[in-house]
C-alpha positions in Angstrom: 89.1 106.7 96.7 89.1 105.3 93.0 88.3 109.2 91.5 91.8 109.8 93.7 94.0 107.0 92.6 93.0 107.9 89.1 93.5 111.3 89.5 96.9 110.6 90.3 97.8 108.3 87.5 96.2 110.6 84.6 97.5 113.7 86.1 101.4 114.4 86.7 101.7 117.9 87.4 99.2 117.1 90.6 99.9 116.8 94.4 99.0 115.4 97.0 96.3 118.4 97.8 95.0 118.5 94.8 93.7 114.8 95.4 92.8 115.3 99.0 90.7 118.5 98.1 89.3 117.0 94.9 88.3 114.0 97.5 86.9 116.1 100.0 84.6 117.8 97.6 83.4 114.5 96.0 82.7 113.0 99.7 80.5 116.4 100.4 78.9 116.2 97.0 78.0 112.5 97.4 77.0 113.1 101.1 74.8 116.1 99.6 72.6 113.8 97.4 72.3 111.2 99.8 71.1 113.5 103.0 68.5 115.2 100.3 67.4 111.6 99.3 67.2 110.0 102.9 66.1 113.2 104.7 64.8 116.0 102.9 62.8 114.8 100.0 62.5 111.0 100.4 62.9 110.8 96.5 65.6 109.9 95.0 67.9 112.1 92.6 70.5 109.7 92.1 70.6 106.0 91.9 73.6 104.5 94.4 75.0 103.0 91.3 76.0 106.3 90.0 77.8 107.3 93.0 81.1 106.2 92.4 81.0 107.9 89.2 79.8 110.9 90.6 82.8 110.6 92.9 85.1 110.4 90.2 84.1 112.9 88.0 84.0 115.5 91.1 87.6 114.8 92.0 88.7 115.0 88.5 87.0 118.4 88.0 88.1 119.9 91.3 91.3 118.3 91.5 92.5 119.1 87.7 91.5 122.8 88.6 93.4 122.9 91.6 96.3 120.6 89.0 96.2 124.0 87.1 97.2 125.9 89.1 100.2 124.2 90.7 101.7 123.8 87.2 101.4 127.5 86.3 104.0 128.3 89.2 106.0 125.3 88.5 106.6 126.6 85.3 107.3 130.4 86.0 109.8 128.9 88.5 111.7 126.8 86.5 111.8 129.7 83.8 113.2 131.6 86.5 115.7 129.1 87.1 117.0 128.7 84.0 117.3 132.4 83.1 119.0 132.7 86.7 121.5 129.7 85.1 122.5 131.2 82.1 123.2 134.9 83.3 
């Protein structure tokens, strides 16, 4: 939750989406090492202090790509606009 509420403060053209899928994906990932520590290899990859981190840099990554591409169309559409305006 504290890669999302980050997200959203550093990042203005994001929504809602972005965070939730940029979430979702840092949940899996983090769920990923800990099922391959616990159940698979019994070693461990990752230390559980580095988890938050790793949850923060995951939504930041997936959520500033899905960011990207929401701010592409915002911006063709409000070009659009405005040339709509002035003719």
């Amino acid at each position: 939750m504290l890669g999302v509420f980050v997200f959203g403060s550093v990042h203005k053209n994001a929504r809602a989406l972005d965070a939730y899928v940029g979430f979702g994906f840092a949940v899996a990932v983090n769920a990923f090492f800990f099922g391959m520590e616990k159940y698979v290899t019994g070693e461990v990859w990752v230390a559980w202090r580095w988890y938050p981190l790793l949850g923060i840099l995951v939504s930041f990554a997936v959520g500033g790509l899905m960011s990207v591409r929401h701010s592409q169309r915002a911006e063709t559409v409000e070009t659009r606009s405005e040339s709509e305006r002035t003719h």
